[in-house]
N, C-alpha and C positions, 0 to 999 in steps of 0.2 A: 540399226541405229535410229533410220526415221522411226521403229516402232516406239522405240525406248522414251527418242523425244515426245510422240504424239501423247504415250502413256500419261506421260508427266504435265504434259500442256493441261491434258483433258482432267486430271486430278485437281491441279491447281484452279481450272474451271468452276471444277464440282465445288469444293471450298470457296472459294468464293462466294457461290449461288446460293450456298449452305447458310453463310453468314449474312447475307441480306433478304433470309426470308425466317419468319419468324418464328419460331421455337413450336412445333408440335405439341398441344397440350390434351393429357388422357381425356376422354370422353367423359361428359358431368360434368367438367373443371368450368369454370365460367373463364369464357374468354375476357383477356387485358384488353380495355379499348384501344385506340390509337392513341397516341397523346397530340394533344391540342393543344396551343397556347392559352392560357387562362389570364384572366384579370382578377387581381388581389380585391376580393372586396373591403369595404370599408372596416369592417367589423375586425377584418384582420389586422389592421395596423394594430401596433403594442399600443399606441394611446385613444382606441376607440373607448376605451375608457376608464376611468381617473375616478376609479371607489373611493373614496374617503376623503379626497382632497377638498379642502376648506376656501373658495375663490369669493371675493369681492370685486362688484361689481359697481359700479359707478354711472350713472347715467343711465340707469335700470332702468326706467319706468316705461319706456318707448324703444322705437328705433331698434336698431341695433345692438344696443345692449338688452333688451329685454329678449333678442333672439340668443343672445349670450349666456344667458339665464334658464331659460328653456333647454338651449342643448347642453350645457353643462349638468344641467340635472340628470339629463335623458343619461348623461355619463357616468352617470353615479357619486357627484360633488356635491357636498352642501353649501348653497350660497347665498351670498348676505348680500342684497339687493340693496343697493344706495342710490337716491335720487332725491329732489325737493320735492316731486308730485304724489305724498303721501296715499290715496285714495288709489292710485294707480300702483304705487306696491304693492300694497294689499291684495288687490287682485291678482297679480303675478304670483306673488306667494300663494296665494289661497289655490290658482288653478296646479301650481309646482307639486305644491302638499297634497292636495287630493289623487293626483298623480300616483304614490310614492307609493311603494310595498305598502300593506299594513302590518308589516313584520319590524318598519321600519325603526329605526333606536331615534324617537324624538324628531322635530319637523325637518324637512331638507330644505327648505328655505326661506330666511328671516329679512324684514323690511325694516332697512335702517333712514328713517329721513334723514337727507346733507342736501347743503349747498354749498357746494367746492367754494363757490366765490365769497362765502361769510368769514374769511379770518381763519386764522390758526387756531384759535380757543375752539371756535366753531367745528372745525376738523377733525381738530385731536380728539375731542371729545365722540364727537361720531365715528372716527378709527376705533374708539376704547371700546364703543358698544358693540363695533361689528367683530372685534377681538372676542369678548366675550360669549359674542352669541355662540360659538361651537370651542373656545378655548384656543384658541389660533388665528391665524389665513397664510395658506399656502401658494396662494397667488392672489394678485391685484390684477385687476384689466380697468385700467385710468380711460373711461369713454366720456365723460361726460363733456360737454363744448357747445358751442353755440357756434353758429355762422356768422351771426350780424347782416348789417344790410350792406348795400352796394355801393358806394360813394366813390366819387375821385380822391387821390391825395390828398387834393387841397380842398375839400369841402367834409373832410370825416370829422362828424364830431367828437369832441374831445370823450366828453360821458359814455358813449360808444366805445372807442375804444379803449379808453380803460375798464370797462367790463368784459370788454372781450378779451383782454389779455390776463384780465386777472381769473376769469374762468378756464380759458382754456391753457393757458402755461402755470400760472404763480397754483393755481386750485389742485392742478395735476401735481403739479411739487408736494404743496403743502401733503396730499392724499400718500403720495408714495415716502414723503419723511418719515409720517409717523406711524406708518406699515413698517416701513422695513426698520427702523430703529426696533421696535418690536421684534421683528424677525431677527434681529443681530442679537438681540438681549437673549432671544428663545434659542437661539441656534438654528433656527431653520434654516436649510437651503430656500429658497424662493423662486418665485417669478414674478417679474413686473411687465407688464406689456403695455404698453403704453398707445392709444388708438391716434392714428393723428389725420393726414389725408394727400393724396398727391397734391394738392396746393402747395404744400410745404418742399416740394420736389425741386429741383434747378432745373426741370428738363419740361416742365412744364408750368402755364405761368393763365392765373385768373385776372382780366382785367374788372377794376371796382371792388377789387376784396384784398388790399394792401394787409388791412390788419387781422383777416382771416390768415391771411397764406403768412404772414409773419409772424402767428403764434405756432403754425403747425409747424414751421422751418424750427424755427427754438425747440419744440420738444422735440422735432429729430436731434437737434444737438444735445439735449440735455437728455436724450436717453444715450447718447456716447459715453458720456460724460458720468453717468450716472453708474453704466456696465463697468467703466475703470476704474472706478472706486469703490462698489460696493461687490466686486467679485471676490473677493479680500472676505468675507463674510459667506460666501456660497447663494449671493442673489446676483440671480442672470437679471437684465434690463433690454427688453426690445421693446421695438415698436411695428406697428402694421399701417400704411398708409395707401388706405382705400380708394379707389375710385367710385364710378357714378353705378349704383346697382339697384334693381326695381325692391320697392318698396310703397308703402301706404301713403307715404309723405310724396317718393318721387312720379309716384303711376301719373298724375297728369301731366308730367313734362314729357315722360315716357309714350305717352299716346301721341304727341305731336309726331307728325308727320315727317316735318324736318329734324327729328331724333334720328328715324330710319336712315337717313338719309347720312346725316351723321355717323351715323356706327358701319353701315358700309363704305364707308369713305375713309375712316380712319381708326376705327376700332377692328385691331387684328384680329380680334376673336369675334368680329361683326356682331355680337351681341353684349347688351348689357344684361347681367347674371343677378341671381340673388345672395343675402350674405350669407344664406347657409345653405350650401356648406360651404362657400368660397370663403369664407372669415370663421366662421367656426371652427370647421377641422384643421385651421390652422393654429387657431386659440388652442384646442385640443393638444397641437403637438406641441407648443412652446411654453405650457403648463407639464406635461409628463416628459421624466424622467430621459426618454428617446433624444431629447434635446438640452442636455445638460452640460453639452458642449459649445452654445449658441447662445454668443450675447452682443448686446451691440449692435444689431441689425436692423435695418430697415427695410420690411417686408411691402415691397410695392405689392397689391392685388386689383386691379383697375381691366383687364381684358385685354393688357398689353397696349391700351390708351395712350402711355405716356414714351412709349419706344421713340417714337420719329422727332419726340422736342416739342417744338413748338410748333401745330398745324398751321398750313396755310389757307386760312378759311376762303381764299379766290377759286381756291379749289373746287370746291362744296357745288 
């Protein structure tokens, strides 16, 4: 009986050992690596990129949106570059287009002069041209804004701030009206994305920029607001609201010393990033397809800056 049992022990042994060692394979056969966890490159995501789609860009000329312009092309989008600094288009276009296959069907990227802040007449009419320039837009990205200066409450001039609300919230409006009424009339599905800034956040708070951080808070509501009404037609509405990222314009605040100091103290990802691809590849997905179920949203990107609230700079 012991033998019978030891038989059986020793078989089920064998089985065992059989199945956790790996498949003998004839001689020649290239052996199967091990597997290794991998990381999805970029290129793999479904929206690395957006052939044909038609995006308008606002606030083109510099900044941030002119990095929105460069990577959308790089995606395969043709786009109508809108901003007042006409001379600075041009050159975006001209380095976009020189880019571009020479296989390409006609330029991949057209330079529409606007200024959000000139009126309705003023807008529509440069919506109509950036329409025309490829027969469509498939997406809007509403960037253009201004900061203004730094004043108390009770010292903001009045001139002041009515420029800066009429650029950064009523200009944004007027751009996304007469986009998407178009879009409703075409039938497109859309995107609107609307760029705003954690200024406009409740959880973080700028002292001296009342009417900064009081237009950015308005177009978070007014891209709520905008996703509930115009999803009835097949256009999503988000918004993205950025924190502090090195650029041309930020690199000397970024060398200060007490930056450093800064960002290990309170920036959970201890570093400040650039916007692409931290804002690009996100542009990427809330323009295709992959996110046709996303509307409404407020995409904080800041380094996880604004988790803790409101810092206690005794800290520091």
């Amino acid at each position: 009986m012991r033998r019978t049992r030891h038989t059986r022990t020793c078989g089920s042994q064998r089985q065992r050992t059989t199945d956790l060692h790996p498949v003998r394979q004839p001689l020649g056969t290239p052996s199967r690596p091990e597997s290794t966890p991998t990381m999805p490159s970029v290129s793999a995501t479904p929206w690395s990129m957006l052939e044909g789609q038609v995006v308008l860009v606002t606030g083109a000329s510099s900044g941030i949106g002119r990095d929105f312009c460069l990577d959308l092309a790089r995606a395969g989008c043709r786009v109508v570059a809108a901003a007042r600094r006409a001379d600075r288009l041009r050159s975006l276009c001209d380095e976009i287009n020189a880019s571009a296959s020479p296989a390409a069907d006609g330029p991949r990227a057209v330079a529409v002069e606007l200024d959000v802040a000139g009126g309705g007449s003023v807008v529509e009419a440069a919506v109509q041209r950036a329409w025309d320039a490829f027969g469509r837009i498939d997406a809007l990205i509403n960037n253009a804004g201004i900061r203004g200066g730094v004043h108390s409450p009770l010292d903001w001039p009045e001139e002041e701030w009515d420029k800066l609300i009429k650029t950064n919230l009523t200009g944004l409006w007027l751009v996304a009206k007469h986009v998407c009424r178009r879009m409703r009339d075409a039938k497109l599905k859309g995107s609107v994305i609307n760029i705003s800034s954690i200024a406009g956040l409740n959880r973080g708070h700028l002292p001296g920029s009342v009417g900064y951080a009081s237009s950015k808070s308005a177009v978070h509501y007014a891209t709520k607001v905008m996703a509930l009404e115009l999803g009835a037609y097949g256009i999503r509405v988000n918004s993205i609201a950025p924190g502090l990222f090195k650029s041309e314009i930020t690199a000397p605040l970024l060398q200060k010393r007490w930056m450093g100091t800064v960002a290990s103290k309170i920036v959970p990802l201890k570093e400040h990033g650039t916007s692409d691809p931290a804002l690009t590849s996100l542009v990427r997905f809330l323009i295709h397809e992959a996110s046709s179920y996303v509307t409404g949203n407020i995409f904080i990107v800041d380094s996880g800056v604004t988790i803790p609230g409101v810092p206690i700079f005794s800290s520091l």
